[in-house]
N, CA, C and O atoms as a MOPAC input file, in Angstrom:
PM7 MOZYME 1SCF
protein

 N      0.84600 1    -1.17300 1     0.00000 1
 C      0.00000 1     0.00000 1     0.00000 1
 C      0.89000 1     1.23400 1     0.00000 1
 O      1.96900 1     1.29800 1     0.59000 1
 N      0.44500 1     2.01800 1    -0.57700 1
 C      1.47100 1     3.52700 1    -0.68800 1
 C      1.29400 1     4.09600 1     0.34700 1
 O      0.34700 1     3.67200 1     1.00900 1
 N      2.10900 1     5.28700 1     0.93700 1
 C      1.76400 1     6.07200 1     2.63100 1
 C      1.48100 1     7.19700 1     1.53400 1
 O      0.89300 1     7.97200 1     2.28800 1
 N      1.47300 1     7.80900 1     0.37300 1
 C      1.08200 1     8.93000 1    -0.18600 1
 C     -0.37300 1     8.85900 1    -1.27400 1
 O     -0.22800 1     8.68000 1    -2.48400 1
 N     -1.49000 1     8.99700 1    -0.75400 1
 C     -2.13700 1     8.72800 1    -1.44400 1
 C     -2.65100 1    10.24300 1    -2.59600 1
 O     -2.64400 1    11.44700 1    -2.33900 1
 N     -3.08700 1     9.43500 1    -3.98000 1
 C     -3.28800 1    10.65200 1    -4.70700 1
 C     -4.69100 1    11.67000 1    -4.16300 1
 O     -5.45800 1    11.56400 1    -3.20600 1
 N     -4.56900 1    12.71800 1    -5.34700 1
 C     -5.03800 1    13.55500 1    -5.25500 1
 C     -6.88600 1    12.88600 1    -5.36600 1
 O     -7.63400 1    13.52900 1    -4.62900 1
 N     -7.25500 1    12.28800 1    -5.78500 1
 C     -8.15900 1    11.37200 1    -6.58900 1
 C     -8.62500 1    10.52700 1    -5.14100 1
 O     -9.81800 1    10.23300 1    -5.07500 1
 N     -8.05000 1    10.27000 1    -4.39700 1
 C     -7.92100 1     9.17900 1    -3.15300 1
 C     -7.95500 1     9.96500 1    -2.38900 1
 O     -8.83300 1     9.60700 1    -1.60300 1
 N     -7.45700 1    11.07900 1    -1.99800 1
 C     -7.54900 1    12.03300 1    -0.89400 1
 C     -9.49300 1    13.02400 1    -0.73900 1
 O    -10.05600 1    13.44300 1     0.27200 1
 N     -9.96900 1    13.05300 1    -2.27500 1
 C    -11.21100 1    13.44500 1    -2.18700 1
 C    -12.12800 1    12.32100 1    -1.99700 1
 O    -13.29500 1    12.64200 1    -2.22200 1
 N    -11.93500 1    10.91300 1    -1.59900 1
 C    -12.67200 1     9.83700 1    -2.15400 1
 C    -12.67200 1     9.46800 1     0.01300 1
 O    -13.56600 1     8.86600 1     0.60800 1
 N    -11.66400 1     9.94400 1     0.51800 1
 C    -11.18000 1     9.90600 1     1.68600 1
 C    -11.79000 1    10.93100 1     2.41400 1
 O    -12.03700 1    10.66600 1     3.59000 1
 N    -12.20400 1    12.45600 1     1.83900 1
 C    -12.82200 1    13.70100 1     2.06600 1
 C    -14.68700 1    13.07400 1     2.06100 1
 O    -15.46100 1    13.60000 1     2.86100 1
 N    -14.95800 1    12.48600 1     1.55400 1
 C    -16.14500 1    12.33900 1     1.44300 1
 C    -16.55600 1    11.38300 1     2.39000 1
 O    -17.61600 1    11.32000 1     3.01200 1
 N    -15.80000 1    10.81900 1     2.40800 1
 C    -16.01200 1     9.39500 1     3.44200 1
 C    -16.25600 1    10.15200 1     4.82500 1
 O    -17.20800 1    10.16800 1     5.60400 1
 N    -15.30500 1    10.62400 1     4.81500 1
 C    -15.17200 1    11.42200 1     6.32800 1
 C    -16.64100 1    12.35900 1     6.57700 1
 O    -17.15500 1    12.27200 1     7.69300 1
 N    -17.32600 1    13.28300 1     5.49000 1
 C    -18.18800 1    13.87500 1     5.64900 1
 C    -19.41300 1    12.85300 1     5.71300 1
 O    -20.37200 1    13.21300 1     6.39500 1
 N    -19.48500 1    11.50500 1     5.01400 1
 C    -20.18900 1    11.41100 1     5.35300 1
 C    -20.82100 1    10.00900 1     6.57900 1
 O    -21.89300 1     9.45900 1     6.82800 1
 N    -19.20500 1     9.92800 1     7.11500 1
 C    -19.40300 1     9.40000 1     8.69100 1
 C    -19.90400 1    10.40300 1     9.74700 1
 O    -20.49300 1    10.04500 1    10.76700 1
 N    -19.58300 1    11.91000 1     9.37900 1
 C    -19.97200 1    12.85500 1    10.21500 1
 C    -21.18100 1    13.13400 1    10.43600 1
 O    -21.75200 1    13.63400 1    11.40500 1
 N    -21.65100 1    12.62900 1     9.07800 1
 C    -23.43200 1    13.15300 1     9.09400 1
 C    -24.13300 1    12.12300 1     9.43800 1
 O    -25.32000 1    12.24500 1     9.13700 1
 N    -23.70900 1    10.62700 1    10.23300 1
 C    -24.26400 1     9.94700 1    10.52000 1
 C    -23.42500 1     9.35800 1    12.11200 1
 O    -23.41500 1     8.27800 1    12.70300 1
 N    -22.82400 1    10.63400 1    12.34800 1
 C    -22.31900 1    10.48100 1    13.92300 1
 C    -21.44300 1     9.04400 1    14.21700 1
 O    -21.47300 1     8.29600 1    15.19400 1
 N    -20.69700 1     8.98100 1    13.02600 1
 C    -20.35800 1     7.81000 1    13.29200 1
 C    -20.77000 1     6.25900 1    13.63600 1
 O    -20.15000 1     5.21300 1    13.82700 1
 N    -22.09600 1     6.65100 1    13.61500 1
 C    -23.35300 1     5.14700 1    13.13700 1
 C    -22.93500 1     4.57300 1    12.11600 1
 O    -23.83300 1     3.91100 1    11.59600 1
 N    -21.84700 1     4.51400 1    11.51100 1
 C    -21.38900 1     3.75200 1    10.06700 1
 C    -20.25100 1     2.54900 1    10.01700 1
 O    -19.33300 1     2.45600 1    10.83300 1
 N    -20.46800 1     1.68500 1     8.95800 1
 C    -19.70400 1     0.86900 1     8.74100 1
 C    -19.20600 1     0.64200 1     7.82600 1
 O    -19.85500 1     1.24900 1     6.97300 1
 N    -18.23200 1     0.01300 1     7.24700 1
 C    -17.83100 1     0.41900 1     5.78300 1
 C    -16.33700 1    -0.50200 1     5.74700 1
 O    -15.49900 1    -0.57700 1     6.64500 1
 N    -16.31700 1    -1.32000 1     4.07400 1
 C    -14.84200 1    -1.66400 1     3.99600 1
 C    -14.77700 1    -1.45300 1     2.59700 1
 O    -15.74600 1    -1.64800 1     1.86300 1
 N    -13.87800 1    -1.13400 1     2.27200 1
 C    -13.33800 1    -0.73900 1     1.11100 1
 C    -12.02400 1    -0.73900 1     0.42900 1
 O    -11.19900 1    -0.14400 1     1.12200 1
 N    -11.53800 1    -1.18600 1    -0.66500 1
 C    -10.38800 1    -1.44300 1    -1.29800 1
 C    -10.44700 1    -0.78300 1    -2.83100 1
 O    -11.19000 1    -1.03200 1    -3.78100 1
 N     -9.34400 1     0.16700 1    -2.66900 1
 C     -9.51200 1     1.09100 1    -4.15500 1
 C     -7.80400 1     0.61200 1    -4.62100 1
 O     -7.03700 1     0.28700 1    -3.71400 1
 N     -7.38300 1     0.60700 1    -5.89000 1
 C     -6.28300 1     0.53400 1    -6.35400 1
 C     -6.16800 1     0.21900 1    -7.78800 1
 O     -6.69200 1    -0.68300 1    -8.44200 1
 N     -5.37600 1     1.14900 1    -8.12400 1
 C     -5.23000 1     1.50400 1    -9.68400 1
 C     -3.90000 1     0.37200 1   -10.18300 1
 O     -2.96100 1     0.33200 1    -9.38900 1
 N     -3.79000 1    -0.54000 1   -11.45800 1
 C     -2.84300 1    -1.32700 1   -11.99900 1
 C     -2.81200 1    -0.89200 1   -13.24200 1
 O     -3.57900 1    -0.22200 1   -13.93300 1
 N     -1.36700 1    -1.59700 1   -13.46600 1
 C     -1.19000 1    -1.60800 1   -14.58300 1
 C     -0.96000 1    -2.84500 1   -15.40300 1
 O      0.03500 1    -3.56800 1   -15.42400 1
 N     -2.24900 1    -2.95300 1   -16.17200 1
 C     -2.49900 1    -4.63200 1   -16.96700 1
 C     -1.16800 1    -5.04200 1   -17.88800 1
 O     -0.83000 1    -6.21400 1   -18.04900 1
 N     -0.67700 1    -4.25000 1   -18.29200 1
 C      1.01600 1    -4.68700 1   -19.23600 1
 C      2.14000 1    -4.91900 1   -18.43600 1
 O      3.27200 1    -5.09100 1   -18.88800 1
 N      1.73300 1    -4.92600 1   -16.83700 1
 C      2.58900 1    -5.45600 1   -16.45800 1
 C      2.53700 1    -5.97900 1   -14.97000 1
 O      3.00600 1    -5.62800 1   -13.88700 1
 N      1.56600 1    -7.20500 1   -15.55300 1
 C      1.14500 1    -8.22800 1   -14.41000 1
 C      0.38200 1    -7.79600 1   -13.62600 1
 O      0.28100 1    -8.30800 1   -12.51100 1
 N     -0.61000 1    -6.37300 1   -14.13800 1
 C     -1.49100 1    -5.82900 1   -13.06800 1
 C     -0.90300 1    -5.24600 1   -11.80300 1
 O     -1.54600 1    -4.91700 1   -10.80700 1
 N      0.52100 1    -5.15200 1   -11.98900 1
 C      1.25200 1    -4.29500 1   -10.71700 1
 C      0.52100 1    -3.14100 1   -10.54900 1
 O      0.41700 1    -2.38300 1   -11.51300 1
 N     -0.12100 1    -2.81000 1    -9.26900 1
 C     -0.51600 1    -1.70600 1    -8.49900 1
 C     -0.15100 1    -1.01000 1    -7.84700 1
 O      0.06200 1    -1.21500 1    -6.65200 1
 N      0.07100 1     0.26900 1    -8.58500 1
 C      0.86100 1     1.47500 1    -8.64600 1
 C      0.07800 1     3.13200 1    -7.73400 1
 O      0.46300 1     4.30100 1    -7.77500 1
 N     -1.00300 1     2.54200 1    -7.06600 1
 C     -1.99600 1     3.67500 1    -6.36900 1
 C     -2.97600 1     3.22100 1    -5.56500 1
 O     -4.07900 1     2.98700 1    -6.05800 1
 N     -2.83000 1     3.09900 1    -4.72300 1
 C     -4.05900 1     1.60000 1    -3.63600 1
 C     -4.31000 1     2.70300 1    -1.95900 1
 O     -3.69800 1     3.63300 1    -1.43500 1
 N     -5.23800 1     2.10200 1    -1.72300 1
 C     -5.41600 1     2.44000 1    -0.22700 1
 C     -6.98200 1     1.13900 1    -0.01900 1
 O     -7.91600 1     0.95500 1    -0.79900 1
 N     -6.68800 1     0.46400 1     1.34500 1
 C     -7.48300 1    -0.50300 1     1.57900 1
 C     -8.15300 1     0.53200 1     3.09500 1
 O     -7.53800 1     1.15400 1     3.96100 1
 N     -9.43100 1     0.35500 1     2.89600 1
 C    -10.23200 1     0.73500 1     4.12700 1
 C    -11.08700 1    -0.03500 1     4.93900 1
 O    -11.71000 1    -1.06100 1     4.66500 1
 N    -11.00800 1     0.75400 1     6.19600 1
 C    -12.12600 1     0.06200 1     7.27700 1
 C    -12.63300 1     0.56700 1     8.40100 1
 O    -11.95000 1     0.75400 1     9.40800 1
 N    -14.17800 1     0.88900 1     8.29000 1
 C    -14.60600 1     1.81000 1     9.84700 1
 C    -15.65500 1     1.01300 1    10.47300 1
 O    -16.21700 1     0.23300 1     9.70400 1
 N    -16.07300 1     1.02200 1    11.74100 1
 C    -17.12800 1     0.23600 1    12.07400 1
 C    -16.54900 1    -0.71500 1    12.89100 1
 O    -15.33700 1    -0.92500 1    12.95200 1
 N    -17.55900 1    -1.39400 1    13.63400 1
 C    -17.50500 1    -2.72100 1    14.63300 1
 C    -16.58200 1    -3.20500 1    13.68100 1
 O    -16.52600 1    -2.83900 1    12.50700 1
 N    -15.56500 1    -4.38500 1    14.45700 1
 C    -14.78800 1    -5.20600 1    14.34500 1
 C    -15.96600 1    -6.31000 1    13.30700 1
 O    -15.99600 1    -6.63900 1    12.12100 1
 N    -16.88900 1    -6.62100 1    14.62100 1
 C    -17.92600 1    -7.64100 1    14.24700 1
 C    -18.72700 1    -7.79000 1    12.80300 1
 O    -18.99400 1    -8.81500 1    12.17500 1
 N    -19.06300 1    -6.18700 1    12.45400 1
 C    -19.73200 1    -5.47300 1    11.43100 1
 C    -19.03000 1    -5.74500 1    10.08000 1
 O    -19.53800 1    -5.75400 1     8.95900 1
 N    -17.58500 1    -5.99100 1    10.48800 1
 C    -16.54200 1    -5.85400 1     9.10000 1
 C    -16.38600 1    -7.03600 1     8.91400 1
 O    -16.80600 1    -7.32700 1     7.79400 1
 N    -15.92700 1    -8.02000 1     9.53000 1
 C    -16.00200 1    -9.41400 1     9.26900 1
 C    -16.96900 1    -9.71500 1     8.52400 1
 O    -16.84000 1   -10.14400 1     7.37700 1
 N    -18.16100 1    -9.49800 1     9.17100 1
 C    -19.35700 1   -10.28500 1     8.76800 1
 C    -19.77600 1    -9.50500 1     7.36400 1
 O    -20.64400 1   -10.11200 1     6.73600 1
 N    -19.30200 1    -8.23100 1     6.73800 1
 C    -19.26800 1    -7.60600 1     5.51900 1
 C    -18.52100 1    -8.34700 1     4.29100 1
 O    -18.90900 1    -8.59400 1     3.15000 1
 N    -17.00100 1    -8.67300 1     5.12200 1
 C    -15.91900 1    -9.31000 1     4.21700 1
 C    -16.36500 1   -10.80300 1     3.93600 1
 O    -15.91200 1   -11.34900 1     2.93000 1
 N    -17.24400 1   -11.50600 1     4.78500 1
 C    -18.15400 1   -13.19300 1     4.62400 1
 C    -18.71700 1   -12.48900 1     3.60700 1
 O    -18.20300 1   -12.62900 1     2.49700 1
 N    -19.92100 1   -11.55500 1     3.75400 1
 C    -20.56300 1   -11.61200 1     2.82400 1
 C    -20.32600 1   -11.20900 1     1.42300 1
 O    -21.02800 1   -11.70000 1     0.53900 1
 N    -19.20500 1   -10.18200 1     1.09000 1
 C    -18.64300 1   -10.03900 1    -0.21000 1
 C    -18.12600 1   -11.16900 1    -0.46900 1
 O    -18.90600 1   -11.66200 1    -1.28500 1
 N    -17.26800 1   -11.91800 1    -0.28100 1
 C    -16.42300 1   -13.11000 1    -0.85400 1
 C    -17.22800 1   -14.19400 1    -0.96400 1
 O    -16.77700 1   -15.14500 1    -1.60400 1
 N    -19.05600 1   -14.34000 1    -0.17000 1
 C    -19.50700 1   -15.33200 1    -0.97600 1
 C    -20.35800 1   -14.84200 1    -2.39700 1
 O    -20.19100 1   -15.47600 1    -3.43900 1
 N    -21.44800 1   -13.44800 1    -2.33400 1
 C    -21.08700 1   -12.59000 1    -3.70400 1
 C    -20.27200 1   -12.95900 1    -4.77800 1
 O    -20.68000 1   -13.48500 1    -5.81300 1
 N    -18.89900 1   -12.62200 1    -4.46500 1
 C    -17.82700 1   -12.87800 1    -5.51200 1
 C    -17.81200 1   -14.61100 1    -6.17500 1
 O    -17.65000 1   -14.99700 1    -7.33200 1
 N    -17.97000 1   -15.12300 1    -5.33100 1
 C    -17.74900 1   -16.45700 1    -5.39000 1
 C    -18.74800 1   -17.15000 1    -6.92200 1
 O    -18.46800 1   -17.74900 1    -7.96000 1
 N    -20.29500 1   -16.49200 1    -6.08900 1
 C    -21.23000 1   -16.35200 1    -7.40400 1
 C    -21.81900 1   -15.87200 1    -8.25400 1
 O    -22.89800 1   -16.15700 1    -8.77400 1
 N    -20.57600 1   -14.54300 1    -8.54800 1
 C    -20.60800 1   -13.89400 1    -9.65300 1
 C    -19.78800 1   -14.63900 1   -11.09200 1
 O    -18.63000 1   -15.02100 1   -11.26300 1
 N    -20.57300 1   -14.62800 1   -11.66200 1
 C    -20.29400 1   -15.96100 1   -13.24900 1
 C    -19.30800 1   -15.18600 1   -14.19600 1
 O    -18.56200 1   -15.80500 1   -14.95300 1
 N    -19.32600 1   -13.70000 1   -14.12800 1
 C    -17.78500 1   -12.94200 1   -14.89600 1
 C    -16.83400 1   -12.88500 1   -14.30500 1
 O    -16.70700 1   -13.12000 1   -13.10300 1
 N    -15.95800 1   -12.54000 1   -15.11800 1
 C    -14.30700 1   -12.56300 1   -14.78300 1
 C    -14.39800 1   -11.14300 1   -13.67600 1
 O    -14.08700 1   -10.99400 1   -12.49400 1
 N    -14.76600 1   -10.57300 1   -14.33100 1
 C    -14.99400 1    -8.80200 1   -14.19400 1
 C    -15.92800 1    -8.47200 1   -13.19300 1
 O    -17.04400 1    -8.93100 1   -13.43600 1
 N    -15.82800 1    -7.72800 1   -11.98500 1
 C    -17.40100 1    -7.69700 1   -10.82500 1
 C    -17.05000 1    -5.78500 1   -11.55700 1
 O    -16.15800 1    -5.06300 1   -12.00500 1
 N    -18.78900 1    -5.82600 1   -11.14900 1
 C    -18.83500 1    -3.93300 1   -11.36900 1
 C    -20.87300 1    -4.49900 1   -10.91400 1
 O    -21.84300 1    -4.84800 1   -11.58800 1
 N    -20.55000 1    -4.25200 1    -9.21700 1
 C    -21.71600 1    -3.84200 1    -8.95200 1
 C    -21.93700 1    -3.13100 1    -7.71100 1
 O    -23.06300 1    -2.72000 1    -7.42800 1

């Protein structure tokens, strides 16, 4: 993971924040952003992995994406 995140990642990070504020921190959330480059082995060159919320809340988020993924029938997820 990079310690400098872009300009692009820093507003994506700005929003997040506003909008844990407007829900007093009642929120949960995991998230993984990162930019590659496909000509060369998909090396990822711009990443930041996230996580707010119960311990309990995130687990049981990360079960439920990876069985999702599991039975999604494309190569490609975009949902």
């Amino acid at each position: 993971m990079n310690n400098k995140d872009s300009k692009e990642l820093d507003n994506i990070l700005t929003a997040i924040g506003k909008w844990v504020k407007k829900h007093d921190g009642n929120v949960g959330f995991v998230g993984s952003f990162h930019a590659f480059d496909e000509k060369k082995d998909f090396e990822i060159f711009d990443d930041r992995i996230l996580a707010f919320g119960p311990k309990e809340l995130i687990l049981m988020d990360l079960k439920e994406l990876a069985k999702e993924i599991k039975k999604e029938k494309e190569d490609f997820v975009n949902w």
